[in-house]
VEXDREN-2710 file (C-alpha; in Angstrom, 1 decimal):
% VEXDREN-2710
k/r/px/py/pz
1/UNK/-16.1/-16.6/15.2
2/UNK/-19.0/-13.8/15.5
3/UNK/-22.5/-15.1/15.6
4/UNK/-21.6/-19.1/15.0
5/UNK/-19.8/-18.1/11.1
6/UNK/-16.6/-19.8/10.2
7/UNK/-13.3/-18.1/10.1
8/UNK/-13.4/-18.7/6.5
9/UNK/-16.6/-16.9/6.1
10/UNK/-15.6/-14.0/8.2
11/UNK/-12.5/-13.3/6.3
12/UNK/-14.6/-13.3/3.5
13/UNK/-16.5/-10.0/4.5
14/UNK/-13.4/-8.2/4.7
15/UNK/-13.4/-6.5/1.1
16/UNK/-14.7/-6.8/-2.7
17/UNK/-10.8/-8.4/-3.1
18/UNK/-11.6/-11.0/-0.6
19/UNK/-15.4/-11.5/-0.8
20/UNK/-14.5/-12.2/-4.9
21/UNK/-12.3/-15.3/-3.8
22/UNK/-14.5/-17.4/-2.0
23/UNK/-14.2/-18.8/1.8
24/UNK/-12.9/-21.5/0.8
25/UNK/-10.0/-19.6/-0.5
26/UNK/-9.4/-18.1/2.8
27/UNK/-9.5/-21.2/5.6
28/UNK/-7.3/-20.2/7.8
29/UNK/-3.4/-22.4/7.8
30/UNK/-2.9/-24.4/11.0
31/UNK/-1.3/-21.8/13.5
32/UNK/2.5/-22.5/14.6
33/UNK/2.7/-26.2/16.5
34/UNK/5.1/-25.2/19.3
35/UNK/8.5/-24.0/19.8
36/UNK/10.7/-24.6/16.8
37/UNK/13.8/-22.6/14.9
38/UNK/14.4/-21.0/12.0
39/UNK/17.0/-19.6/9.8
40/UNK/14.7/-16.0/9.2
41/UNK/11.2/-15.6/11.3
42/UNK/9.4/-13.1/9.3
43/UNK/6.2/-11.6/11.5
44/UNK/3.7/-10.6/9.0
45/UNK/2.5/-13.1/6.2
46/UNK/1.6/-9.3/4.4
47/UNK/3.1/-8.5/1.0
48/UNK/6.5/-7.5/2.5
49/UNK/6.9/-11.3/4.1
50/UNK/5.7/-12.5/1.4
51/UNK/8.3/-10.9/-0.8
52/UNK/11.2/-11.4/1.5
53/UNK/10.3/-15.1/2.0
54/UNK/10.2/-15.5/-1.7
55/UNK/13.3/-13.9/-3.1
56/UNK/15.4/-15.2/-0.1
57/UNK/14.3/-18.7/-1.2
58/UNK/14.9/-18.4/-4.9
59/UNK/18.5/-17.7/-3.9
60/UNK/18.8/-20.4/-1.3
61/UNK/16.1/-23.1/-1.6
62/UNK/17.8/-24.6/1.9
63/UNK/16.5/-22.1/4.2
64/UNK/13.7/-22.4/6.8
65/UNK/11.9/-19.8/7.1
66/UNK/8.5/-19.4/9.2
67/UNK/6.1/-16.4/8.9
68/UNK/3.7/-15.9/11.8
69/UNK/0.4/-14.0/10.9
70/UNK/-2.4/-13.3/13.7
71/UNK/-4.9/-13.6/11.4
72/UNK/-4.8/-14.9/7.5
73/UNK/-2.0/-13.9/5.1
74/UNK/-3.2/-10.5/3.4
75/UNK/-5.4/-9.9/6.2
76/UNK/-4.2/-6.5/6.0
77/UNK/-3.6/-3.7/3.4
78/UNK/-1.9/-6.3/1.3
79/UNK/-5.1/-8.1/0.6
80/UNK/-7.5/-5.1/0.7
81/UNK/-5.8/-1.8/-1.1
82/UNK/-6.9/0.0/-4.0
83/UNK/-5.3/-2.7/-6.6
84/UNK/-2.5/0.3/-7.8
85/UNK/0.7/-1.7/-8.6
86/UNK/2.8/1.9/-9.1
87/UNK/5.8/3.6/-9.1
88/UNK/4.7/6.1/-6.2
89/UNK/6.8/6.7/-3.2
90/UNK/5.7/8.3/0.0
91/UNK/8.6/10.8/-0.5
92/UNK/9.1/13.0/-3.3
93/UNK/11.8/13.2/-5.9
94/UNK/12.7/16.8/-4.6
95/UNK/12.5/15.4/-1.3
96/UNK/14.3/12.8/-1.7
97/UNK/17.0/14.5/-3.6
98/UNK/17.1/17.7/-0.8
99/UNK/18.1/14.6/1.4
100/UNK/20.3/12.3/-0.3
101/UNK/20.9/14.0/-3.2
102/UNK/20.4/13.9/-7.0
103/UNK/22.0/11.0/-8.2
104/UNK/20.3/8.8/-5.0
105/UNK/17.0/10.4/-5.8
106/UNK/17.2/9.2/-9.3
107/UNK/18.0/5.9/-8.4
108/UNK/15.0/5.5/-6.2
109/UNK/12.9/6.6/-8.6
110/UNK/14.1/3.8/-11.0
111/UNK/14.0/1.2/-8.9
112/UNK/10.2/1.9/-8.1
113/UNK/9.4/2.4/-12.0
114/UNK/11.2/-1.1/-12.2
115/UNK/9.0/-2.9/-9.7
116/UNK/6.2/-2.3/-11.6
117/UNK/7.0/-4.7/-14.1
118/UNK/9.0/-6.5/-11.3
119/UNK/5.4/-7.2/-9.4
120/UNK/4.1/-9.3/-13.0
121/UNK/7.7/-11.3/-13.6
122/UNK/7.7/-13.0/-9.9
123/UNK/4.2/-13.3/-9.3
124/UNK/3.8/-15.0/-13.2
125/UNK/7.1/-16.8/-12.7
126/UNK/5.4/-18.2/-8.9
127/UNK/2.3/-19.4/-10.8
128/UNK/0.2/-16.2/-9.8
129/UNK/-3.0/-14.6/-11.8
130/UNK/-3.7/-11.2/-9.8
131/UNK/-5.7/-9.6/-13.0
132/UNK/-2.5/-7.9/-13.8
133/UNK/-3.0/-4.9/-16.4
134/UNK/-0.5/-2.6/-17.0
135/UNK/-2.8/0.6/-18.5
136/UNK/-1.1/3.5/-16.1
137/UNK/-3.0/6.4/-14.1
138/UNK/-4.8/9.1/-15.3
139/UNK/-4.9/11.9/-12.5
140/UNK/-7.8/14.4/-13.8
141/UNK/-7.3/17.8/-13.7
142/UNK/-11.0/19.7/-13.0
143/UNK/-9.9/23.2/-12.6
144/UNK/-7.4/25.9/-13.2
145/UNK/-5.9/25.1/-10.1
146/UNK/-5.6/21.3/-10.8
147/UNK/-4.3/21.9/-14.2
148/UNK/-1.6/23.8/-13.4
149/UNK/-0.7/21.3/-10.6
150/UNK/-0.6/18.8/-13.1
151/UNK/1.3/21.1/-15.7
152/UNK/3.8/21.4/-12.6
153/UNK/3.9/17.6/-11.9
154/UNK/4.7/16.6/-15.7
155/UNK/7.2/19.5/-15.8
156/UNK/9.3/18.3/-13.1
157/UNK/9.0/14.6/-14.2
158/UNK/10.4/15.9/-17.2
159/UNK/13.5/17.7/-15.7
160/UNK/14.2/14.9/-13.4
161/UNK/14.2/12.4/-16.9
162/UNK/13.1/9.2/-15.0
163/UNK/9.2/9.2/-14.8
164/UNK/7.2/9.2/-18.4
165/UNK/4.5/11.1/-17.6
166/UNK/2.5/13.1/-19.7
167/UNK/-0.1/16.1/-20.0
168/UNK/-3.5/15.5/-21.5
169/UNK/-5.5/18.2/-22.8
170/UNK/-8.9/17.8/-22.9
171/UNK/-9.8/17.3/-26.3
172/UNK/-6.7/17.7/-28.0
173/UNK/-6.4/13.7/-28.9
174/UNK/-9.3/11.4/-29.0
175/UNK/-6.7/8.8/-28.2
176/UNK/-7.0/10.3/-24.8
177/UNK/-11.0/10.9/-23.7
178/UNK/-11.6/12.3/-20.0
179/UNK/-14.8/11.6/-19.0
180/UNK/-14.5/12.9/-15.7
181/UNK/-17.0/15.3/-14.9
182/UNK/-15.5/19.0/-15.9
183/UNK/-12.0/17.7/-16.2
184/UNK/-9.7/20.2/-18.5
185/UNK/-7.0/17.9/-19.1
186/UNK/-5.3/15.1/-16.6
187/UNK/-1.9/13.7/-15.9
188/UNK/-1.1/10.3/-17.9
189/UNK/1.6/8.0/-15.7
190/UNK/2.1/5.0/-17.3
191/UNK/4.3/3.4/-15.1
192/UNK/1.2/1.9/-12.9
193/UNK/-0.6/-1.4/-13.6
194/UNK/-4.2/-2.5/-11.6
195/UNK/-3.9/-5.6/-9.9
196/UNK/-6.1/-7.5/-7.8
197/UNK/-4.4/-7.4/-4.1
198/UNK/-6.0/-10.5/-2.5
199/UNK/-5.3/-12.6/-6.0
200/UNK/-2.4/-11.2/-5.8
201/UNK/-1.2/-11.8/-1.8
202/UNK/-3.3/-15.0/-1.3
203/UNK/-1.6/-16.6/-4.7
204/UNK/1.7/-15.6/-3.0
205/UNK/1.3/-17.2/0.1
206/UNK/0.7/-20.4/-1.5
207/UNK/4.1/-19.9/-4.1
208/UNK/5.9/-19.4/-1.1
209/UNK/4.8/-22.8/0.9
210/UNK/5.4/-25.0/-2.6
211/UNK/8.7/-23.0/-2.3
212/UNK/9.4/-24.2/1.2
213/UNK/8.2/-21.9/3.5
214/UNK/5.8/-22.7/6.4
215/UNK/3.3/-19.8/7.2
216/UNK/1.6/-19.7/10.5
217/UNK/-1.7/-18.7/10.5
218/UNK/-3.9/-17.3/13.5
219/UNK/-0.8/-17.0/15.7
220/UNK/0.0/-13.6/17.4
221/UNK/2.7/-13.0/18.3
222/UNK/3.7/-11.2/21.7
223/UNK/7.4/-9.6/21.6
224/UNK/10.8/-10.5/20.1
225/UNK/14.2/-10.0/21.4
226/UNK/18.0/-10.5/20.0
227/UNK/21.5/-9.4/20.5
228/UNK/24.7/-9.8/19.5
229/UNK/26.3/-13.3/19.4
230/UNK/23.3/-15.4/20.2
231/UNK/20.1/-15.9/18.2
232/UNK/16.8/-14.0/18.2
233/UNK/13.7/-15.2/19.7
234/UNK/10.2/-14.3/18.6
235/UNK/7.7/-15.2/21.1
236/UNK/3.9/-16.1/20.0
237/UNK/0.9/-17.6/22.0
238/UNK/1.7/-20.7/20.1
239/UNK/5.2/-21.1/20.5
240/UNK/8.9/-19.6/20.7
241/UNK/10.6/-19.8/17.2
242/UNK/14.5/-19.4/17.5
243/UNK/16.1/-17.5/14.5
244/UNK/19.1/-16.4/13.3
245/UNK/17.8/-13.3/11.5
246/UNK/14.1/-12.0/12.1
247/UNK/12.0/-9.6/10.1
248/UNK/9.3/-7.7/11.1
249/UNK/6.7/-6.7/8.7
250/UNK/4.0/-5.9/10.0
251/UNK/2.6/-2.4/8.4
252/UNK/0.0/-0.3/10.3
253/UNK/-0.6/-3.1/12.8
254/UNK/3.4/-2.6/14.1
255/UNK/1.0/0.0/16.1
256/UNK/-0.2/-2.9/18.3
257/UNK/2.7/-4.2/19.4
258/UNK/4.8/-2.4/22.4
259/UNK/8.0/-2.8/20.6
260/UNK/7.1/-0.6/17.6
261/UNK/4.0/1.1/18.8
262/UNK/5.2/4.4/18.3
263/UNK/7.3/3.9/15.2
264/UNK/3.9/3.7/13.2
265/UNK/0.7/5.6/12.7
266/UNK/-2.6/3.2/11.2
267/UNK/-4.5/5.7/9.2
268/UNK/-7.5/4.0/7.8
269/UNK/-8.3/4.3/4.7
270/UNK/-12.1/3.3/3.4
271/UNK/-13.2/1.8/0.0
272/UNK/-16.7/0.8/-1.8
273/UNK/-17.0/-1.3/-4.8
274/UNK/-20.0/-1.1/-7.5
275/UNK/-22.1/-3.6/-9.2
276/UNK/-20.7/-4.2/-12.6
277/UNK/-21.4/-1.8/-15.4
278/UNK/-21.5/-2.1/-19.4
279/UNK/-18.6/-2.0/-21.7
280/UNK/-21.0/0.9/-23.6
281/UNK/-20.6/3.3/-20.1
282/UNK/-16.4/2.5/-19.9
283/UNK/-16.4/3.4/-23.4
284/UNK/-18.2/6.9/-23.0
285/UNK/-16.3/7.8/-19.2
286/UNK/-13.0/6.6/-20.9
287/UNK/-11.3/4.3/-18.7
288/UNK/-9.9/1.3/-20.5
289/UNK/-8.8/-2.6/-18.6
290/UNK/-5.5/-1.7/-16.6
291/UNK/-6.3/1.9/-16.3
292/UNK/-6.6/3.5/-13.1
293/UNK/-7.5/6.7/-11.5
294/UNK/-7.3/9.6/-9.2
295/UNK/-7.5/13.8/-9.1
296/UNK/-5.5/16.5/-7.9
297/UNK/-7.9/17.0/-4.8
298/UNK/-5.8/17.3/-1.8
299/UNK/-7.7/15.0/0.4
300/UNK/-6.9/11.5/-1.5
301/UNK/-9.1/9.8/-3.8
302/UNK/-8.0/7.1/-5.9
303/UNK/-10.0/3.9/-7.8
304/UNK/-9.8/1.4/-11.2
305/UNK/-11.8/-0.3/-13.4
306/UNK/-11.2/-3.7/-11.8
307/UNK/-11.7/-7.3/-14.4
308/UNK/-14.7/-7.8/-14.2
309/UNK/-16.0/-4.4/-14.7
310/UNK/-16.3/-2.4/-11.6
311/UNK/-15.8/0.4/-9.9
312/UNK/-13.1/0.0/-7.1
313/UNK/-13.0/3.1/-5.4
314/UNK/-11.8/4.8/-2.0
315/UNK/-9.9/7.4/-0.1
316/UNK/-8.9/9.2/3.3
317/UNK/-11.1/11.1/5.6
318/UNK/-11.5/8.6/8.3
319/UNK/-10.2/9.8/11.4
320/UNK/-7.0/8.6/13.4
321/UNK/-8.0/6.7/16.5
322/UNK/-7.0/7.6/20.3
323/UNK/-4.0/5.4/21.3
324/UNK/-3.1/4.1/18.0
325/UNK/-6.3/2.1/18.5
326/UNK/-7.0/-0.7/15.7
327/UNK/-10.2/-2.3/16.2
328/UNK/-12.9/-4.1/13.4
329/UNK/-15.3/-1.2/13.3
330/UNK/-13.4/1.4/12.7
331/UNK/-13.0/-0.5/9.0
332/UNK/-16.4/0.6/8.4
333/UNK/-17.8/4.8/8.9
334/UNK/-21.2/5.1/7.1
335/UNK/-20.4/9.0/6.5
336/UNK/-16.7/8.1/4.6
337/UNK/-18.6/5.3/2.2
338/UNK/-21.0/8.0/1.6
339/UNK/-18.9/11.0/0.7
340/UNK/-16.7/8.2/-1.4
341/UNK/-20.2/6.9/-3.2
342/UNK/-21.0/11.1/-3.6
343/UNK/-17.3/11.3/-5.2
344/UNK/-17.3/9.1/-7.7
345/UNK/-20.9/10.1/-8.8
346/UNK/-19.8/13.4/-8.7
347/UNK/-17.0/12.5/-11.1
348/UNK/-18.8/10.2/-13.3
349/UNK/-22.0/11.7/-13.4
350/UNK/-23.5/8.8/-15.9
351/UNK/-22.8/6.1/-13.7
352/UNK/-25.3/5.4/-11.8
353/UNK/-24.4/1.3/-10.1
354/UNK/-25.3/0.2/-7.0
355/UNK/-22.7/-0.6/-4.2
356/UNK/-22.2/-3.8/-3.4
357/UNK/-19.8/-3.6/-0.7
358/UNK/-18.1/-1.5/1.6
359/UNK/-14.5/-1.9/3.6
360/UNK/-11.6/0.1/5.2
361/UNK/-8.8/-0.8/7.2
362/UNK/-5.4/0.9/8.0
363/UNK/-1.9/1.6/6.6
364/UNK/1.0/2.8/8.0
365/UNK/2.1/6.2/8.6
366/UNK/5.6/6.6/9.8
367/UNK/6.3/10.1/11.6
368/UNK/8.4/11.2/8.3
369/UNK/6.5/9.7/5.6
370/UNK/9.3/8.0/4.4
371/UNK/9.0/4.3/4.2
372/UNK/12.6/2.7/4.9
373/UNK/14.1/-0.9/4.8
374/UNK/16.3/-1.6/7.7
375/UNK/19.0/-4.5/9.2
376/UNK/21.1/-4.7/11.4
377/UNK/23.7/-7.5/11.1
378/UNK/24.5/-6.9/14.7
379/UNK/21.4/-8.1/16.1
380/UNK/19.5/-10.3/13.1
381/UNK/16.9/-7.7/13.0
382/UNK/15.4/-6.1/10.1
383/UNK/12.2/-4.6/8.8
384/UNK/10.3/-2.6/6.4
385/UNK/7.3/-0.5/5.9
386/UNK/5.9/2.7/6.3
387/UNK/4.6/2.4/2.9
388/UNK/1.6/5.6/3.6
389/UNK/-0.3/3.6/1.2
390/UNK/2.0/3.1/-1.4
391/UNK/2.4/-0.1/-0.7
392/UNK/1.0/-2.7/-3.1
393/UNK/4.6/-2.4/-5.3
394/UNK/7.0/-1.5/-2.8
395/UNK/6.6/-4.2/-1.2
396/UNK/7.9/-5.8/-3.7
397/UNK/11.6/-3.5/-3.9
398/UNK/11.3/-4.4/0.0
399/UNK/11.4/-8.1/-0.5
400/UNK/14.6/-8.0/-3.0
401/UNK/16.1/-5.7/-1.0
402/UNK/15.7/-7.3/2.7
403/UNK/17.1/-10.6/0.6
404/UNK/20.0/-8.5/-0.2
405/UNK/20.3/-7.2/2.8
406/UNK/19.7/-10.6/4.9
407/UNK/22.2/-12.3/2.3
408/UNK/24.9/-9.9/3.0
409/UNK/25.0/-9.4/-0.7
410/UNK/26.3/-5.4/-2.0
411/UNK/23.8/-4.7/-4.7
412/UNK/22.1/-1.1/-5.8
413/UNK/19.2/-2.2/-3.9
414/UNK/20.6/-2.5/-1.0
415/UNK/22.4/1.7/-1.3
416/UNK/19.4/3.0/-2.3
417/UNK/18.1/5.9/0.1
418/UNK/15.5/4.4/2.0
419/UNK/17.9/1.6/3.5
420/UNK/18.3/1.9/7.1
421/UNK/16.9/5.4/7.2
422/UNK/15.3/5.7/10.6
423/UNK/11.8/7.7/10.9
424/UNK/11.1/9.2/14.1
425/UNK/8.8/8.4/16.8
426/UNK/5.4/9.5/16.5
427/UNK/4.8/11.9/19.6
428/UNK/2.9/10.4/22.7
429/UNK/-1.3/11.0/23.3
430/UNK/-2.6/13.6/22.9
431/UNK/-0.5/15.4/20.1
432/UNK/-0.1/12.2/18.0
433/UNK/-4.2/12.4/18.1
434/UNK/-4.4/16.2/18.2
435/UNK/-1.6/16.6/15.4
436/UNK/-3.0/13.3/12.8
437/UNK/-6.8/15.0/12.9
438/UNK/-5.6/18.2/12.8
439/UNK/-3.9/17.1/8.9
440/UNK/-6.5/15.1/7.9
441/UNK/-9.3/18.3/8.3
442/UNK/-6.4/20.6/6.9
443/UNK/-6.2/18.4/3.6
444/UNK/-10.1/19.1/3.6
445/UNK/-10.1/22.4/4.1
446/UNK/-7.7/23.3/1.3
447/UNK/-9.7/21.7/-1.3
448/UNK/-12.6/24.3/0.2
449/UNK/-10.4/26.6/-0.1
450/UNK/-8.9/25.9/-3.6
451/UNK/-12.8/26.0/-4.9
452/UNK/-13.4/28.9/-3.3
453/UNK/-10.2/31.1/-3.9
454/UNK/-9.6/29.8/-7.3
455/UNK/-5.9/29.5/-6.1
456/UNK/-3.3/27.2/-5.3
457/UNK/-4.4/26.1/-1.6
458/UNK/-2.3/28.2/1.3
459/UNK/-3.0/25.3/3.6
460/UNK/-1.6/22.8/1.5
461/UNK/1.4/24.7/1.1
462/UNK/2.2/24.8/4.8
463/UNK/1.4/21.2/4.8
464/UNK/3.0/19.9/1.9
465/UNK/6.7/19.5/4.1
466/UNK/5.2/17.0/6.5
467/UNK/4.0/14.6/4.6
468/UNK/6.9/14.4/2.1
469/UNK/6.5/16.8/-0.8
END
């Protein structure tokens, strides 16, 4: 590996999440030893194969199942996201119900509220510590503008009778302190737990061996094929594994494969982590263990108190690469860890920690912003993703539901909206570059704009259709 350091070591720098393990948490597994078959090949030893793997084996302890990962399992967004186990969903409730209607909408929305508490039953009942807190979200409001978005965002939670959220006025309970720099009241969601990802994916990968599975580390794998009346075939530099069903889950790195290269977007997304601070300065900002936190700016922030005491902290404004490119330093842009270290300053004016570290990576974008479970019986394929960040807990519906699905089991998972809805192709260089940038200085420009005008952002407006609201 670079400059003589072990695999083990390397993985290590990826993130606070992974760094805070140890290498010798993260030796790579042996990669896969040759051809061999399967009952399901899952590609991706992420959150989503994890899942999958796990739920299909506690209903059939029989099967074989083999999940091929290029590098280590939560290499990806599983292992280094913002530690939010939520009930978000890429697509709105009004979105979702202007599509499917009402009653589906609903349902969606209770099955992610569910997986919350889902996320710490299976991962306690697989033997898993991920720092699991359930203390909710407070979204701060720090203008006029912001407040009535989050008046408007409690109002329709209300209507729809399925979300919990509530308003917070500043200083109208001292049950409820904001210590967010001007905040005039927040957003209080309380279906959201923080959770610490690579705990969290790296204790799973290990449940899921003792459970029977093999994972196969450091093995990429090259293309897979299927069709009707003869098994699939997923083809690695190790090996061929032979399968009767095959799941791809691979998230924003589906983008470097040629079978799914369109079907995704990788749009990186950059986080720093602080030295630890006092219980005195948690007190006075107002953030308790579990709690987590964003605003209502328009280009997205988000962050937690993590266990032992930090500041876990990131957001968007690193740019989409030409080509769908996915490459190691793009995880890291000098000028995104700044404006995310000038953020949270600017937020929490009193804290004043050094960062310790500093990492990015990408997660996937479908054209639609709808994330979707799929199968085909037909073929043996399925797959699911396009999570836009979102991920960390639907992974988790994505696992019960693909064992559903693979099963051929008729459960309320498996007719919730999102199964086999199919997202369009993101458009070929150089609109899908043109049109990704374009949004991402857009989402930038209304918050300017909001500041400036003292009104609800004309730009987000226009936007607000194409990435799901």
């Amino acid at each position: 590996m670079d400059q003589g350091l072990s695999a083990a070591a390397v993985y290590s720098g990826l993130s606070f999440w992974h760094d805070s393990l140890g290498a010798d948490a993260l030796v790579p597994r042996a990669p896969l030893a040759g051809d061999t078959d399967a009952d399901v090949a899952i590609v991706g030893a992420g959150l989503t194969g994890l899942w999958t793997a796990w739920y299909l084996l506690q209903r059939d302890p029989a099967l074989k199942i083999v999940l091929l990962e290029r590098e280590i399992a939560g290499f990806g967004a599983s292992g280094r996201n913002g530690g939010w186990c939520s009930a978000l969903f890429p697509r709105s409730t009004a979105s979702l119900q202007k599509a499917y209607g009402l009653d589906a909408a609903l349902a969606m929305r209770r099955a992610m509220v569910a997986t919350v508490d889902e996320v710490e039953r299976a991962s306690s009942a697989a033997g898993v510590d991920a720092d699991y807190a359930k203390g909710g979200t407070v979204a701060y409001a720090r203008s006029a503008v912001q407040l009535a978005a989050a008046r408007a965002e409690v109002d329709e939670a209300t209507d729809y009778g399925v979300d919990a959220l509530q308003l917070w006025e500043a200083g109208a309970d001292p049950r409820h302190p904001l210590g967010a720099s001007g905040a005039r009241g927040a957003s209080f969601d309380p279906a959201c737990a923080r959770v610490h990802p690579a705990k969290l994916v790296r204790g799973m990968a290990a449940a899921v061996e003792r459970a029977g599975a093999t994972i196969a580390e450091q093995t990429t794998v090259l293309e897979w094929d299927s069709a009707p009346g003869r098994p699939g075939r997923v083809v690695t530099t190790r090996g061929v594994v032979t399968a009767d069903r095959i799941v791809l889950a691979t998230e924003g790195y589906g983008a470097m494969l040629r079978q799914t290269h369109r079907r995704i977007l990788p749009l990186y997304s950059l986080m720093i982590a602080t030295e630890p601070l006092p219980d005195a300065l948690w007190d006075e900002i107002g953030l308790r263990h579990g709690q987590t936190f964003t605003d209502f700016r328009h280009l997205l922030i988000y962050g937690q108190r993590t266990a032992d005491n930090r500041f876990a902290f990131g957001g968007r404004g690193a740019r989409y690469h030409w080509g769908s490119a996915i490459r190691p330093g793009y995880d890291r842009s000098p000028r995104v860890f700044e404006h995310l270290h000038r953020a949270l300053r600017e937020l929490f004016p009193s804290m004043d920690a050094a960062v310790t570290h500093r990492w990015g990576g990408p997660l996937g974008v479908p054209r639609d912003w709808h994330a979707s479970v799929r199968f085909d019986p037909t073929t043996g394929i399925a797959s699911a993703g396009g999570y836009v960040g979102d991920g960390l807990s639907t992974t988790n519906l994505a696992g019960r539901t693909l064992a559903d699905l693979l099963t051929g089991a008729d459960t309320e998972l498996t007719r919730l909206p999102w199964v086999n809805h199919r997202s369009p192709s993101w458009e070929v260089e150089p609109l899908r570059f043109v049109g990704a940038n374009a949004g991402m200085t857009a989402m930038a420009f209304a918050d300017a704009e909001e500041r400036i005008t003292g009104r609800r952002s004309l730009a987000a407006r226009i936007m607000g259709p194409l990435v799901g609201h």
